[in-house]
N, C-alpha and C positions, 0 to 999 in steps of 0.2 A: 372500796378502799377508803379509808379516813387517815387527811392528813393536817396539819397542827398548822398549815397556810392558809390565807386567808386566798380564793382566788381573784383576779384583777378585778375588781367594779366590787367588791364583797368586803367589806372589813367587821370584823366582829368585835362585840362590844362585852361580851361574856366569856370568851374563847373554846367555845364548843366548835368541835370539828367539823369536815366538810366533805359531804359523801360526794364520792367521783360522780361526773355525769356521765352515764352509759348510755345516752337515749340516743348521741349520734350509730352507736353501734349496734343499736334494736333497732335504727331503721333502716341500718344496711340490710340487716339480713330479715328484713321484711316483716318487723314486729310494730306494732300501733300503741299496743299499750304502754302505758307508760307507769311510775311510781305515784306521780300525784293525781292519780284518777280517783284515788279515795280523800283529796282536801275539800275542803270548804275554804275560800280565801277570801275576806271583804280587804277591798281598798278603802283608803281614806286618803284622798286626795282632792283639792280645793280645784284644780282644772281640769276639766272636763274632759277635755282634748285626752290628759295625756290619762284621767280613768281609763277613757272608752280603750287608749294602746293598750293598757296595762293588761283591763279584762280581755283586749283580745290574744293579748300574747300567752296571757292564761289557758285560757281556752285550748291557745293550739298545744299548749304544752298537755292537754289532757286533763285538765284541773276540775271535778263535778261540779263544784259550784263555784261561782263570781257573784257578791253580793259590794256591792258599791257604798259611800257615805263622801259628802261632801267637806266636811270638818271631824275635828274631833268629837265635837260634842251629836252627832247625827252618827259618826261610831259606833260610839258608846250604846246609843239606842240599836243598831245596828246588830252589833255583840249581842246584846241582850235577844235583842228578835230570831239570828241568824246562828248562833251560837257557833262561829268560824272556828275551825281549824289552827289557822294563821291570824295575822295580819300583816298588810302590807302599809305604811303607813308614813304619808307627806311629814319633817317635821315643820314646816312654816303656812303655818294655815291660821286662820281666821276665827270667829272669834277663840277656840280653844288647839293649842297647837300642838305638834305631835307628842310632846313634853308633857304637855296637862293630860292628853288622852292616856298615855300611859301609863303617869301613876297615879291616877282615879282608875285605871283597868286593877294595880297592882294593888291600891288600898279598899280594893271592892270586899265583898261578905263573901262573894262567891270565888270557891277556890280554884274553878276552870277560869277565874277570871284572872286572878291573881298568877297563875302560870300561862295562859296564851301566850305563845311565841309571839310577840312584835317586833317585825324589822322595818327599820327607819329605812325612808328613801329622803335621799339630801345634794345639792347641790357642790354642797360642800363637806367635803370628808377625811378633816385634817386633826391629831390628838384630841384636840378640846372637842371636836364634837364626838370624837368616837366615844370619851370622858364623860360630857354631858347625856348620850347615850344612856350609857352603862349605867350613869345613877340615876337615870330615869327608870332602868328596867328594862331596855330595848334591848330584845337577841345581837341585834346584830346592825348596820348602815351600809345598804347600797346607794351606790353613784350616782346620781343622776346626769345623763339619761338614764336612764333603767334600761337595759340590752335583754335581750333574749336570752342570751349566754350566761348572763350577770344575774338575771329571776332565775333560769334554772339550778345555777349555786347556792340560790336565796333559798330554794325550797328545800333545794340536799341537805341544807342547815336544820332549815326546821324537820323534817325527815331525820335527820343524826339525833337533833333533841329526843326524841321520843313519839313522834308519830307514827314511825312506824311499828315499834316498839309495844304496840298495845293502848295510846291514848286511845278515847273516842274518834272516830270521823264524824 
């Protein structure tokens, strides 16, 4: 089901829809798999701490890869090496920030570079940043903290865009 709301901790910066989470219902009835067993997801996140949550929460949601970067600009090299899926992506970072990583993603040669889903993760998630977002090029701005509940919405987003739909994994 896709609906034109954004859910709690998920604001979208492009207004692409938001596939329901059904994964509490595959585990009642005793299913493991999940949708995002076919991502590839690099973080880009300047603290450590809350990478290692992110990739673990990754992980349990079923995610095939977690490939990590410290800044934007280790990203970017990241992308290149990792060829993700997604991105999940700090915007206040060091030397390059989640604003510069994303449009050197969007003004790249390469066209899977130029379309990766990036969803910003932010502290703060009020018009102007959803604004600043959007003309950056980011899919979408979760809340920080970043929830369980809140990455699973994050991924249905990127899953709505088109990964399920036939992109590459």
């Amino acid at each position: 089901m896709t609906t034109g709301a954004s859910p709690p901790g998920v604001a979208q910066a492009k207004g692409q829809g938001v596939v329901a989470d059904r994964s509490a219902e595959s585990a009642a009835a005793g299913k493991t798999e999940t949708p995002f067993g076919v991502l590839s997801v690099l973080v880009v996140e300047d603290e450590s701490f809350t990478r290692m949550v992110l990739a673990k929460m990754l992980g349990t949601l079923g995610v095939k890869a977690v490939h990590q970067a410290a800044d934007g600009e280790s990203g970017l090299a990241a992308v290149a090496a990792h060829a993700p899926d997604l991105v999940l992506c700090d915007v206040e970072m060091q030397p390059m920030d989640g604003f510069g990583f994303v449009r050197t993603l969007r003004a790249s040669a390469d066209s899977r570079q130029r379309t990766l889903p990036v969803l910003f993760m932010s502290g703060r998630v009020d018009d102007d940043r959803k604004a600043q977002a959007h003309a950056s090029g980011a899919d979408a701005v979760l809340a920080k903290p970043v929830t369980p509940a809140s990455l699973r919405d994050a991924l249905g987003i990127a899953l709505g865009a088109g990964l399920k739909a036939g992109q590459p994994a």
